[in-house]
N, C-alpha and C positions, 0 to 999 in steps of 0.2 A: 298136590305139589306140582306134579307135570302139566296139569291143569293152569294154573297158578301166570309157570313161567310160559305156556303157551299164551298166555293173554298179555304178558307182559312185552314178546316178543314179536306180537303180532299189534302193541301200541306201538313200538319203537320204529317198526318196518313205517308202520303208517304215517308216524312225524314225518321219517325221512322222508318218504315220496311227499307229504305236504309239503315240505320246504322245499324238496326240488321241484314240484309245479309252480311255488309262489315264487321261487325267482326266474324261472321261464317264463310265466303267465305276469311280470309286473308290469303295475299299471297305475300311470299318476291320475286323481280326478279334481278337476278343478269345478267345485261349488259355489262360486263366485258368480253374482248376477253378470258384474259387468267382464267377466270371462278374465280377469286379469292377468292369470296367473297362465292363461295358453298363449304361449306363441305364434303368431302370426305365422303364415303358410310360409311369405317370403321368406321371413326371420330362418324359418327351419331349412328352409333349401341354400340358404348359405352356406349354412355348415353343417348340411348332410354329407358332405362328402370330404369332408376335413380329416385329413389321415398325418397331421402331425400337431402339436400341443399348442393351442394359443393360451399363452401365459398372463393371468390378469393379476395385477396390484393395484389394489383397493385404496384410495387413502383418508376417505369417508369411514374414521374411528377414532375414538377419543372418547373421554367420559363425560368432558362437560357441555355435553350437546345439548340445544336446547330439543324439546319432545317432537317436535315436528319436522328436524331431521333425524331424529333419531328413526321419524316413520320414512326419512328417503333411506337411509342404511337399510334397516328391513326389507326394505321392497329392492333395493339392490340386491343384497344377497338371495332372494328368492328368486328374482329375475336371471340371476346368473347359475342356480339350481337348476331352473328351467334347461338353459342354454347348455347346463353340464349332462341334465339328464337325456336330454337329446342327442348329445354327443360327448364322450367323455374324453374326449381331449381339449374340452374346455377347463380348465385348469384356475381356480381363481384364490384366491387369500387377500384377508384386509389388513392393513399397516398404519399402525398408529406413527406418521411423522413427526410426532411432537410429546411422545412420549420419555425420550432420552431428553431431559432437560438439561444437561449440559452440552447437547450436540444441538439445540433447538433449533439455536438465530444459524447454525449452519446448515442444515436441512431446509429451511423455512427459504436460506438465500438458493440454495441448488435445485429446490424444486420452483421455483420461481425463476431463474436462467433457464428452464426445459419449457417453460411457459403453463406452467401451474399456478397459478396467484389463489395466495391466498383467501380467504372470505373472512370480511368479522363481522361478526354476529352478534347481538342485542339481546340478553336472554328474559326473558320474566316468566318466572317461575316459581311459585311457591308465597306471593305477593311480592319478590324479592330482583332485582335489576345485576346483570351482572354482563360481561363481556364474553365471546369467545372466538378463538380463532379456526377454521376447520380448511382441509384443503377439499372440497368438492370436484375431484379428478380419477380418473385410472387410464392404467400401461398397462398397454396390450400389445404384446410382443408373439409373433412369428415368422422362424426361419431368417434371424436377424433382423426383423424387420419391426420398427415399433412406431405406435400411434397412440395419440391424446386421445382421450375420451371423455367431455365432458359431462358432468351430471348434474350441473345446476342450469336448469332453464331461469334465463332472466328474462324479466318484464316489467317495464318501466311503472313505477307506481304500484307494484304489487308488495301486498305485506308479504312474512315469512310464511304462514299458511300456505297463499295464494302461489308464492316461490314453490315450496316443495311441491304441490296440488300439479301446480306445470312442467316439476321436474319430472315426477313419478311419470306423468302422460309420455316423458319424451322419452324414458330412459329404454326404451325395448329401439325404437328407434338410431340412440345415439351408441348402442354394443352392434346393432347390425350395421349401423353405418362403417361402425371403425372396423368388424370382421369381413365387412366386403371387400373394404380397402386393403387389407391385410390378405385377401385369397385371392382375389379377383383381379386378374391379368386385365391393363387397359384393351379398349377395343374400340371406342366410339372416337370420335374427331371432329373436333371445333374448330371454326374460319373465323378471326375476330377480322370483320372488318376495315379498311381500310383503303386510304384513295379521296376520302369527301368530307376530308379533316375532322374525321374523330377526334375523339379524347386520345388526349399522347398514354402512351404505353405509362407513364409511369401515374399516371393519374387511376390506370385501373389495374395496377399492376398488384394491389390485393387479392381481388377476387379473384383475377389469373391464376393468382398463386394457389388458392383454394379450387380452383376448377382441374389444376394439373395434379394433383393428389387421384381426380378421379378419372379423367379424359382425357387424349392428347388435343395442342394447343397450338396455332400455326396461326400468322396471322394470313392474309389474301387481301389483294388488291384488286378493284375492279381496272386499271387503267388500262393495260391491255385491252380492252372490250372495242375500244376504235378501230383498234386493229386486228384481232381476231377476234371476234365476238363469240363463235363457236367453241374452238380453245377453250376460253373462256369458264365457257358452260358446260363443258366437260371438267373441267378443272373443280370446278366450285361441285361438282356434283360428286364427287370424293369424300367430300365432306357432310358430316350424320345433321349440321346446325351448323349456321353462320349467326351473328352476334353483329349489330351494331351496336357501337357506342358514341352515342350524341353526335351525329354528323351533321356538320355547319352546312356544306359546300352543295348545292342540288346536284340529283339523281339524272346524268344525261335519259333520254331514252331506250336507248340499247342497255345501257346499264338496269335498268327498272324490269327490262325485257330479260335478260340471264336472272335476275331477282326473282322474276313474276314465274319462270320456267323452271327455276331450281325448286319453287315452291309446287307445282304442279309437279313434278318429279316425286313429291313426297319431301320433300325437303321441311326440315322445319329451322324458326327462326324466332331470332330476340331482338327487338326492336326497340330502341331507348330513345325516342327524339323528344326534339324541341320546336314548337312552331312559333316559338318567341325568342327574340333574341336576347338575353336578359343575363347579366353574370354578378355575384355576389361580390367578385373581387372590385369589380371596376365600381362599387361604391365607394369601397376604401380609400377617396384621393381628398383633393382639400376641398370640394365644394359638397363632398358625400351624398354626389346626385348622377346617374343616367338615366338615359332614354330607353326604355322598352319599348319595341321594333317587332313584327311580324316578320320569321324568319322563314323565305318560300324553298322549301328542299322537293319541291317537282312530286311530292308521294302521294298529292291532296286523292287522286284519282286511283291511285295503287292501291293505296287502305279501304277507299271508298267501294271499291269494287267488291273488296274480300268483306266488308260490315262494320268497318270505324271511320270515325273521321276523329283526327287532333284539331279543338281550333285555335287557331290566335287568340286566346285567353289567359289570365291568370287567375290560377285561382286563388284565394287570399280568407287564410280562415283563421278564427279565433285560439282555435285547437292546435298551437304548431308550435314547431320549436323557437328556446329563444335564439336570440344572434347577445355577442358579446361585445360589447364595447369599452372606451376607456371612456370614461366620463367625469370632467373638471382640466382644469388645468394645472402642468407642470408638474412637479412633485406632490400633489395632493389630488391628481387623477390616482381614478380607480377602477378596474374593469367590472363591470355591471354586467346579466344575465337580464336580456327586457324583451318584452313581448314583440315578435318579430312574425305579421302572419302570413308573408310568403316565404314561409318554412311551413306548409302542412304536415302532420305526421296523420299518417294514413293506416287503415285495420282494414280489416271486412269482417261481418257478421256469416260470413261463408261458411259452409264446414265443408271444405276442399284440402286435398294432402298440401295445397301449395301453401294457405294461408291458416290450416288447422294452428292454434298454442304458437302464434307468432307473433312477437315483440311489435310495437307501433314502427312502420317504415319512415324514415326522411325524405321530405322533397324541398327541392329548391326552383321557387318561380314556377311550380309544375301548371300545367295546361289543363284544360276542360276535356271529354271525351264524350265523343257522341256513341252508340249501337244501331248499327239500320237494317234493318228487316233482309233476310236471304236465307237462304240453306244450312248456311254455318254457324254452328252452335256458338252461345258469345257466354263465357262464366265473367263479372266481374271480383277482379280479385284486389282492386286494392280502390279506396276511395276517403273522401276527406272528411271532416263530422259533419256534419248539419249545419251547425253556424258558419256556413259558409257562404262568400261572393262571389262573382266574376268581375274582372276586370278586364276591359279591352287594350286594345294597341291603335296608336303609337301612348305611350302613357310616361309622366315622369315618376322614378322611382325616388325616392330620397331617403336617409336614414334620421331626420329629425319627425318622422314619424312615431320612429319609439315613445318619442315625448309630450306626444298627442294621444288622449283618452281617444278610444275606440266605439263607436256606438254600437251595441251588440242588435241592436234593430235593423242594422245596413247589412247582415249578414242573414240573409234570409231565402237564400238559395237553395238550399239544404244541402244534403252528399253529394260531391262532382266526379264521377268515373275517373282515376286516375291509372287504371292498368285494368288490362281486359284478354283473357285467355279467349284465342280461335280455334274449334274442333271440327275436322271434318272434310268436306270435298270444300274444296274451294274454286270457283270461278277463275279464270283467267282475265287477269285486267287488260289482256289486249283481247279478247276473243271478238272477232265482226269486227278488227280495226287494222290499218295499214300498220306494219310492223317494221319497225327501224331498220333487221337486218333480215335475211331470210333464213327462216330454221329449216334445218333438215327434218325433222320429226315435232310440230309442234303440238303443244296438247293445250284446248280449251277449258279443261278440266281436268282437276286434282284426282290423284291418288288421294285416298285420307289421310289427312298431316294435322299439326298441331301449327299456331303461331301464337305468340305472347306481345303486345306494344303495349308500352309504358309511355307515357305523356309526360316523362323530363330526364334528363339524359345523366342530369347531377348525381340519381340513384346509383350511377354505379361507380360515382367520383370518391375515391379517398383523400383523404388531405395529404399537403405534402411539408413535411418538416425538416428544414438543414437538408433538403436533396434527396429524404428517405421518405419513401408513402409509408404511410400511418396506416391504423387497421381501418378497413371500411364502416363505418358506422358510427364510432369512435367519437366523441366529440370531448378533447383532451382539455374543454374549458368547464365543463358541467359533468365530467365524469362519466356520462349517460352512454350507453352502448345500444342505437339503435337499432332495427331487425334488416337493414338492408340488407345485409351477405345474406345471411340467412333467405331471405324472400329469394335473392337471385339465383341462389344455387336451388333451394326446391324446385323454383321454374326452370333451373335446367335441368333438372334430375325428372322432372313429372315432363320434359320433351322428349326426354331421349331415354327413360328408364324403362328395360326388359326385363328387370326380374322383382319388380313389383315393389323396391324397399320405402319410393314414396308414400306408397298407401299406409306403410303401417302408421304414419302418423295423424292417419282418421281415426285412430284405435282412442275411445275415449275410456277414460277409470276414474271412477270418484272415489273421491279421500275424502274420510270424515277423520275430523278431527276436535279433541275436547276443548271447552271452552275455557280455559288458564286462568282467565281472572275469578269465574264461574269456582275452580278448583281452588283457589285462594280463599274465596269468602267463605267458600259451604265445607272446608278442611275441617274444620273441627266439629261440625254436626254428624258429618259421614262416617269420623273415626267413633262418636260414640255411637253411633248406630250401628258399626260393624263390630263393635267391643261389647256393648252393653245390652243389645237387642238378643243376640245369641247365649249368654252369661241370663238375663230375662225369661229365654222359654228354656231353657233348662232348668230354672229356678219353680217355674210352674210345671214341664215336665214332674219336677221329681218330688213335690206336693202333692200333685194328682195321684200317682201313681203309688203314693206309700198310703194318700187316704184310703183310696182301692184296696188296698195290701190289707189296711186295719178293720177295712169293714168285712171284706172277704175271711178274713181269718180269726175276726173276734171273736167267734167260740169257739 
């Protein structure tokens, strides 16, 4: 008996210290080829040190989802497991908004005023077509502070697979994004250019908007430079990136020279020009014709130096957006969507964090781009399809082109560089030349920096409606939400980012998912295979096994 309860007492001791080493010693393992299920280094230094709740509301839930979000919901709650096991004042629960059917159309309006918009979805399922509505969003709240979180990666042309396939890719990316924003005190500072008749303020006053969420935002002016040139170049050098946007007006020399020094300083920059003069609007009059002009902004020698050159080109490709017009007369026009092909929309086959799972970009009139041999690393990051042409300057543009067939043989240029990432030491574009003013310190040669030039200035134009800019990308006649914000802030994020959170969006995960119409036709073979096959070998099981029984035991 003492015996007995010694053995009993000494199993009991032993649970306990097992279960208190296994929650000392816990430990998650992810089995996963493509590692999915690990957090990114960055991801985790976000919010390693998070000492008060970030609060998430989910609102990807409902029942009648079609299966293929049902696999983004999964992979959200797994991902946000992750993020809780990491740090447990990650805090999250899902909410069905559309579960109170008498409060529906009132939830559906209030989360839609915060800027939640709905999605409706196409379901087939089962052979069977049905609707549904889902909110693909979450609120993440702390220390009073809350931020949108999107969870649907959209992409022009993509079925719903291919939708959730690029949402699941972004989703680790778009909770770091919103928890950095949410911990991380600004600290970097942007000079938006100004002085050489840029885009007016309210032409880019989207992406501003979206840039001051992350970075402080000032504009600068080079026009002082006549007069204190020095000044100047102290001044701008304050600054982590300066930004130009579409500047009409040429670069004096001294001005090129604070440019050309900020960038040797380390400085980096976003460059958006035009070496064509070219504007969508100025078609819109009664003859619906301009002149495309060679627009000279003095830089030909500045780019040239660092390893680009823009030329007076247009490029004009098959693959672009349309333009919209009203077509007929008087009360029996009608606005039309027609093939318009200086509107390229622009990809890369790159696997780069700027251009990784990004929507096709918009350009307007964009220009050609050369890469010329030097020191400095060149990534192409953005370019046109294949069916593509050049067109020279001075050239007329006209919009009764829509209504002329296009020869797809005249388009035989292939991909045209339209945006080109710089890494590295860079050259001095005055080094061995007489210099406008005299520097007190000048340097012929960079620190290591980054610069990005994009070959049309329109990329970072948003429309403007009744006095209010519209969202960048936006095209409020075809519904379509192009990738430009997107593209620009990665390339500001991949100049200026120190704590790594661009890269996690090289993180690739493949989703497999089952074939629905597949599941339709083969439903009624599978259920009797899974009913009838098993009910089968038990049937011969227990035949066999009595004959066994009668021959063994018949005497």
């Amino acid at each position: 008996m003492n015996k007995t309860i010694k053995h009993i007492a000494i199993i009991l001791v032993g649970l306990v210290l097992i279960n208190s080493i296994s929650q000392n010693l816990y430990k998650r393992f992810d089995l996963t080829a493509d590692k999915r299920y690990t957090l990114s280094e960055s991801a985790v230094n976000i919010i390693e040190d998070l000492d008060s709740p970030i609060v998430i509301d989910v609102f990807l839930e409902g029942e009648d989802f079609p299966s293929e979000f049902r696999r983004l919901q999964n992979e959200t709650r797994q991902l946000l497991e992750e993020f809780s096991a990491e740090n447990k004042n990650i805090v999250f629960s899902f909410i069905n908004p559309l579960e109170d059917a008498s409060n529906r159309e009132r939830n559906i309006q209030q989360l839609t005023e915060r800027g939640l918009t709905p999605m409706q979805l196409s379901v087939q399922e089962h052979g069977k077509s049905s609707n549904a509505v889902i909110f693909p969003w979450a609120l993440a709240s702390y220390k009073e502070q809350t931020v949108i979180i999107p969870l649907v990666k959209n992409k022009i042309g993509a079925s719903q697979q291919e939708l959730v396939s690029n949402s699941v890719q972004h989703l680790e990316y778009a909770f770091a994004d919103g928890f950095s924003k949410l911990i991380n005190p600004k600290s970097k500072k942007i000079a938006i250019l100004k002085g050489n008749r840029q885009l007016e303020d309210i032409y880019i006053a989207d992406f501003v908007k979206k840039l001051g969420a992350y970075y402080y935002i000032a504009p600068f002016t080079l026009d002082s430079v006549s007069n204190n040139p020095q000044k100047v170049l102290r001044d701008i050098s304050n600054f982590d990136l300066i930004i130009s946007a579409k500047p009409t007006e040429a670069f004096s020399e001294a001005e090129k020279l604070v440019l050309d020094q900020y960038t040797m300083q380390g400085g980096k920059s976003l460059w958006m020009i035009d070496a064509v003069a070219m504007e969508k609007d100025s078609l819109y009059n009664a003859n619906g014709m301009n002149v495309a002009i060679q627009r000279d902004l003095n830089l030909t020698d500045f780019f040239f130096k660092y390893g680009v050159r823009v030329n007076p080109s247009i490029v004009s490709t098959l693959y672009s957006a349309p333009i919209t017009l009203a077509m007929g007369e008087g009360s029996q026009a009608q606005f039309q969507h027609l093939q318009w092909p200086y509107s390229p929309l622009a990809g890369s086959n790159k696997n780069h964090p700027i251009v990784n799972n990004l929507n096709l970009v918009k350009f307007d009139f964009a220009n050609q781009m050369d890469t010329l041999k030097n020191a400095v690393k060149k990534t192409i990051l953005l370019e046109s399809a294949p069916l593509s042409k050049l067109e020279g300057t001075p050239r007329e543009i006209n919009l009764e082109l829509v209504t002329k067939p296009q020869d797809p043989q005249s388009f035989n240029k292939g991909n045209q560089t339209l945006g080109v990432l710089l890494e590295g030491t860079f050259p001095s574009a005055y080094a061995n030349r007489i210099k406008p003013f005299k520097l007190a310190q000048g340097l012929d040669k960079s620190v290591p920096t980054k610069m990005i030039v994009i070959a049309d200035g329109d990329i970072i134009k948003n429309d403007v409606l009744r006095g209010k800019p519209q969202e960048l990308g936006f095209d409020r006649w075809t519904g379509q939400v192009y990738g430009n914000k997107e593209f620009l802030l990665n390339a500001v994020n991949y100049l200026l980012d120190d704590n790594g959170l661009i890269n996690i969006r090289s993180k690739e995960i493949a989703i497999a998912f089952l074939n629905q119409q597949k599941i339709a036709d083969e439903k009624t073979k599978w259920q009797l295979i899974n009913i009838l096959l098993p009910l089968l070998l038990l049937a011969i099981f227990g035949f066999t096994f009595n004959s066994f029984r009668k021959k063994k035991y018949a005497a």
